[in-house]
C-alpha positions as CSV (number, residue, x, y, z in Angstrom):
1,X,26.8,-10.6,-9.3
2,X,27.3,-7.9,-11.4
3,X,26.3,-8.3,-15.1
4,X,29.6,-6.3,-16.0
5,X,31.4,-8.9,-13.8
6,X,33.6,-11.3,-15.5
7,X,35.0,-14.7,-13.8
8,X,38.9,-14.2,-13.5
9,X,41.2,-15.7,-16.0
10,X,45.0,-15.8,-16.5
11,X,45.7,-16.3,-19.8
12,X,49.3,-18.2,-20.5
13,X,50.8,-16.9,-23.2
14,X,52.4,-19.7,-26.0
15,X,55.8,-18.6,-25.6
16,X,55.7,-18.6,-21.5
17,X,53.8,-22.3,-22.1
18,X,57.2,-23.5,-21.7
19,X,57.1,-22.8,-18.0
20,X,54.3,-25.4,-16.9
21,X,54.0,-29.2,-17.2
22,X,51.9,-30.3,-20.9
23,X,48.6,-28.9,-21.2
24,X,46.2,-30.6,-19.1
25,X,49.0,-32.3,-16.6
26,X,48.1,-31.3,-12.9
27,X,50.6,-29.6,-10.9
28,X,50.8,-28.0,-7.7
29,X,50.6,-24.1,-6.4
30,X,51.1,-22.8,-3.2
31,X,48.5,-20.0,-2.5
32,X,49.2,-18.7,1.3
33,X,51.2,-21.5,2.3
34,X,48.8,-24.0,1.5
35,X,49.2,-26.5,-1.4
36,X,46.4,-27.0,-4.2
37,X,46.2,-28.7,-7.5
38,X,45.3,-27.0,-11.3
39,X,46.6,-27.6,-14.8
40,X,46.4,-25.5,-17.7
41,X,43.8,-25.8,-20.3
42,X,43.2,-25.3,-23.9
43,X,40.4,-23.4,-25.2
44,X,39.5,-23.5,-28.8
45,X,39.4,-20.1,-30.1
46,X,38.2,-18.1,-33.4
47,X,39.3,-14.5,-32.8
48,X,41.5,-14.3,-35.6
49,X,38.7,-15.4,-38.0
50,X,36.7,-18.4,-38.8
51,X,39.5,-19.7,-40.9
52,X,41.9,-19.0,-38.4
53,X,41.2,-21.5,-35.0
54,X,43.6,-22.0,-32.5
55,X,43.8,-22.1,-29.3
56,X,44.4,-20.1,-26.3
57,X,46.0,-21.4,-23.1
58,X,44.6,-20.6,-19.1
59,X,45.5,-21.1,-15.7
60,X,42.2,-23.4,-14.4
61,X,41.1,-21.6,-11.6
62,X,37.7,-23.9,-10.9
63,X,39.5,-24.9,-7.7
64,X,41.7,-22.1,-6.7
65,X,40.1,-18.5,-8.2
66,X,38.1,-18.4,-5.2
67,X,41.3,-18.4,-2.8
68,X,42.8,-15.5,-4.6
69,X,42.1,-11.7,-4.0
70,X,40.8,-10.2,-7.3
71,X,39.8,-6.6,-8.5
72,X,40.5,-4.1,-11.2
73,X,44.1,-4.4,-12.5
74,X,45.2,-7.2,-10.1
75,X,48.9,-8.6,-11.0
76,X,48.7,-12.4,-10.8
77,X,52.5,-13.4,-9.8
78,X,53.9,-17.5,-10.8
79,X,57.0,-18.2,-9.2
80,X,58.5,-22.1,-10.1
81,X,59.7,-24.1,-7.7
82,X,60.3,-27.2,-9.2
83,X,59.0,-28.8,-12.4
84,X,55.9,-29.1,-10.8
85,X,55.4,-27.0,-7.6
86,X,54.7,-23.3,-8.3
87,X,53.2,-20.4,-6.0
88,X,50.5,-18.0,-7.5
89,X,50.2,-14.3,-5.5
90,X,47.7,-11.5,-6.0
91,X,48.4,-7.8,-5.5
92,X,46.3,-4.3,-6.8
């Protein structure tokens, strides 16, 4: 690997938290018809200063960044189906 090569992330914006079960609930995607499990997480952040922590929210992707097809300017696509069954598409 690369040492310019960063893991993939999708960052979850606060006001689209809304969208997704609780932070840390699992729920289920649908990546090319098949069925897998993730949750997002919280990570403690300080980019706003040391007196300014908070936290910023991600798709986990230990399980399922491998099954998606990353690269330079890839759009992640989350469509709901239910309050706990979503599907997650890549395209460049």
């Amino acid at each position: 690997m690369s040492p310019h090569t960063r893991t993939p992330e999708i960052l979850i914006v606060r006001h689209e938290l809304d969208m997704f079960p609780p932070v840390g609930t699992r729920f289920s995607v649908v990546i090319n018809n098949q069925t897998y499990y993730t949750k997002i997480i919280a990570r403690r952040c300080f980019c706003a200063g040391p007196d300014s922590p908070h936290e910023h929210y991600y798709l986990d992707l230990t399980e399922i960044g491998k099954l998606l097809d990353w690269g330079t300017f890839t759009k992640i696509r989350i469509r709901r189906y239910g309050p706990t069954r979503y599907a997650l598409s890549t395209r460049k």
